[in-house]
Structure formats: C-alpha cells, structure tokens
C-alpha positions as CSV (number, residue, x, y, z in Angstrom):
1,X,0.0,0.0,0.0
2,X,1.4,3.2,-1.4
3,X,-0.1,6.4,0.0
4,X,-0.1,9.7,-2.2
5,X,2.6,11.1,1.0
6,X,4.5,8.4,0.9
7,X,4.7,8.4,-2.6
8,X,5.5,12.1,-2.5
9,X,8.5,11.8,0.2
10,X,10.2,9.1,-1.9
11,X,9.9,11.0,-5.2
12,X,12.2,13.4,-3.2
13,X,14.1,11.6,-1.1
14,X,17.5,11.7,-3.4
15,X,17.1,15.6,-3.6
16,X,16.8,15.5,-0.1
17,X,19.5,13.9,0.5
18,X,22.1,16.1,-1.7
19,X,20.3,19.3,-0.7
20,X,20.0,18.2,3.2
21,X,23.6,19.3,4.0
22,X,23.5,23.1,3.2
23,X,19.7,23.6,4.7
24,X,21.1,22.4,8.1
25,X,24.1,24.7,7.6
26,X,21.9,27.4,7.1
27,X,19.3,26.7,9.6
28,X,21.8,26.3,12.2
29,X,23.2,29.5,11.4
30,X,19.7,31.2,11.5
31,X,19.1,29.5,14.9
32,X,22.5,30.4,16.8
33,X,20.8,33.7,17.8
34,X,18.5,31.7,19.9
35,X,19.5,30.7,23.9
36,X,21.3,28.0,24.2
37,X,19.8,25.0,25.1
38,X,21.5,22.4,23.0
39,X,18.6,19.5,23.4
40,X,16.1,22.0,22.7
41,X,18.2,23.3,19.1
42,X,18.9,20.0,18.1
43,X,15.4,19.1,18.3
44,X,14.0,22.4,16.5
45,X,16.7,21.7,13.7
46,X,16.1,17.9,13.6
47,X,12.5,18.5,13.3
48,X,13.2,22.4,10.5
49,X,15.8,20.9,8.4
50,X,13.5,18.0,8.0
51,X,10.9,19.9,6.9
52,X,12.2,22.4,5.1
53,X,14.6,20.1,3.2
54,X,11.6,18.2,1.5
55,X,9.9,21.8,0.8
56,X,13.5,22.8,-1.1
57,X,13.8,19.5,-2.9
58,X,10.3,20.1,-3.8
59,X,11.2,23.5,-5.2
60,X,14.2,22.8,-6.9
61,X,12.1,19.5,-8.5
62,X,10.3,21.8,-10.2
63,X,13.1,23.6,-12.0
64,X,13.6,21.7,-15.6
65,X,17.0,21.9,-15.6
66,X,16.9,19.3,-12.3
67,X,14.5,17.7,-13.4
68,X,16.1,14.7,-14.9
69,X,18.7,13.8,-12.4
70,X,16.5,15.1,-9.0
C-alpha cells in the first residue's frame, strides 16, 4: 500500500538527500541567535531541516534543468 505522502517523500528523497547538508548549515546559522539550550536546538533543527529540506527539494524539482537527475 502506497499512499499519495508516501509516494510524494520518496519522489524526493534523493534531492533530499544532496540538498540536506546546506539547509542544516543554514538553519543552524539562523538558529545560533537563539538561547542555548543544545537538546532544545537539536530538536528544532532535527524537526526544520527536516521539513524544510523536503519543501526545497520540492522546489528545486520543479526547476527543468533538475529535473532529470532530481
């Protein structure tokens, strides 16, 4: 059984995992103005970079020129 998510989040799992790297560098840099509680920052960029790396591979899907490789 194959849901329409599922089916979504594996279409972009490879872009996800070449774009993954530089989202978490850049989150992290966004969230290093915030107090430091390590658990609580690794969770919110655990949980960010997660999220917001699907939405960017999503984006970058779109653009034809990545298209056939992403």
């Amino acid at each position: 059984f194959e849901s329409t998510l599922m089916r979504w989040l594996a279409e972009r799992s490879f872009a996800v995992y070449v774009l993954h790297a530089p989202v978490l560098v850049a989150l992290a840099m966004v969230f290093r103005a915030l107090p430091q509680n390590m658990y609580a920052l690794a969770a919110l960029l655990t949980v960010t970079g997660l999220l917001v790396s699907y939405i960017v591979a999503d984006v970058v899907r779109r653009m034809p020129v990545f298209r056939t490789f992403l």
